[in-house]
C-alpha positions as CSV (number, residue, x, y, z in Angstrom):
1,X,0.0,0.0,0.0
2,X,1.0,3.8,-0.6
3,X,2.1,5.8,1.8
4,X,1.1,9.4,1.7
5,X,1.7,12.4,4.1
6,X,-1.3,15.3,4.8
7,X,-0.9,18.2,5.9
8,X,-3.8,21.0,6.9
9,X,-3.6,24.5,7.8
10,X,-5.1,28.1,7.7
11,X,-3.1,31.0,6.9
12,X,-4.2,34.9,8.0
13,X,-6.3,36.4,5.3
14,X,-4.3,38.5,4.1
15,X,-1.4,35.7,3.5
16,X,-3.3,33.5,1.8
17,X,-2.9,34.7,-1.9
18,X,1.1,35.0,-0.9
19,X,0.7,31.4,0.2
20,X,-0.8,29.8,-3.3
21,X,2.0,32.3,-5.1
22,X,4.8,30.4,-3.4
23,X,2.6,27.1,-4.0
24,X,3.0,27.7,-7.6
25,X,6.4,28.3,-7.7
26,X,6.8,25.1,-6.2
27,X,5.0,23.3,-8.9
28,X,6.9,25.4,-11.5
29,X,10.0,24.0,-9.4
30,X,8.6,20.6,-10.0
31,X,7.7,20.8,-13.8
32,X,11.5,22.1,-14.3
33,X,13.6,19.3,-12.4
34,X,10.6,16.2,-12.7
35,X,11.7,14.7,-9.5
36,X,11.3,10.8,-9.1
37,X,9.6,9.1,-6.1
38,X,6.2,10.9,-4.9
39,X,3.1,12.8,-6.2
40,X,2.4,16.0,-4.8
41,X,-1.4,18.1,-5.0
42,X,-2.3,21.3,-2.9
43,X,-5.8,22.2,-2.4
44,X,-7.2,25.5,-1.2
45,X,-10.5,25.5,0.5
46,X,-14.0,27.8,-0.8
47,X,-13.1,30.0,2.6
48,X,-10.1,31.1,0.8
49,X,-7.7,30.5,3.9
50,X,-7.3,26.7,4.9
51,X,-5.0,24.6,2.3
52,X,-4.1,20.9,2.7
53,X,-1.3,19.4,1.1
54,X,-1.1,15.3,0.0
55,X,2.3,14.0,-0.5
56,X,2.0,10.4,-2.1
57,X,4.7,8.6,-1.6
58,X,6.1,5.8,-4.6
59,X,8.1,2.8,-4.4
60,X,10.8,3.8,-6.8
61,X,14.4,3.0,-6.4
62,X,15.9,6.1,-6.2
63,X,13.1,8.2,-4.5
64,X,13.8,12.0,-4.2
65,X,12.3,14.1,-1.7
66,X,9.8,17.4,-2.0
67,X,12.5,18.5,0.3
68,X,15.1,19.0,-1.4
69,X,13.5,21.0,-3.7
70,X,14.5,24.7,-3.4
71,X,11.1,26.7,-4.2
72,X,9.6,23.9,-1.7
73,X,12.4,25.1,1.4
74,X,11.4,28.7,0.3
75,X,7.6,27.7,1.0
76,X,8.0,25.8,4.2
77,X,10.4,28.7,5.6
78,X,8.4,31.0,7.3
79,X,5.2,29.1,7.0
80,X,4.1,29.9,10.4
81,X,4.2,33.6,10.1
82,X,1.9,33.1,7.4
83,X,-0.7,30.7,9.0
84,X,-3.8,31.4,11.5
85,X,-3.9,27.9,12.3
86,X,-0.3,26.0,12.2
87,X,0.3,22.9,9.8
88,X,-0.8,19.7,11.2
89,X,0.9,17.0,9.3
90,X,-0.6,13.7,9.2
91,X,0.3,10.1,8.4
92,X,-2.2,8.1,6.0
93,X,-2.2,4.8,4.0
94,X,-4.1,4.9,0.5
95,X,-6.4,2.1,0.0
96,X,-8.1,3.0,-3.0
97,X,-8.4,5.8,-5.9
98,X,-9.4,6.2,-9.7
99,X,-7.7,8.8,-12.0
C-alpha cells in the first residue's frame, strides 16, 4: 500500500494569496527538475484561507524528496508567520483511488 503524508492549515487572510503564489512556484520548481519518487497536489478551501497538502509517496528505487527542492524550502520557511492555524501534518495509508 501507498504511503502518503497530509498536511492541513489556515493562513491569516491576508497571507493566503502569498501562500498559493509560493505554491505555484513550487510546482513550477517541480515541472523544471521532474523529481522521481512521490506525487504532490495542494488544495485551497471555498473560505479562501485553509490549504491541505497530499504527498504520495512511490516505491521507486531512487526516491527524491519534496525536500530537497529549493522553491519547496522557500515555501516551508516561514510558513508559520503566514498561518492562523499552524500545519498539522498527518500520516495516512491509500487504500483506494481512480484517476
Amino acid at each position: 500500500m501507498l504511503k502518503a503524508t497530509v498536511v492541513r492549515y489556515q493562513t491569516k487572510p491576508d497571507r493566503a494569496d502569498e501562500n498559493q503564489q509560493l505554491i505555484q512556484a513550487v510546482f513550477a520548481e517541480l515541472e523544471r527538475r521532474q523529481p522521481e519518487g512521490f506525487t504532490y497536489r495542494v488544495f485551497r478551501f471555498e473560505d479562501g484561507v485553509s490549504f491541505m497538502h497530499i504527498v504520495t509517496e512511490h516505491d521507486v528505487e531512487n526516491p527524491e524528496s519534496l525536500q530537497d527542492v529549493p522553491a519547496f524550502q522557500t515555501f516551508a520557511a516561514n510558513i508559520a508567520e503566514r498561518c492562523e492555524i499552524l500545519p498539522v501534518v498527518t500520516g495516512a495509508t491509500i487504500v483506494g483511488g481512480y484517476r
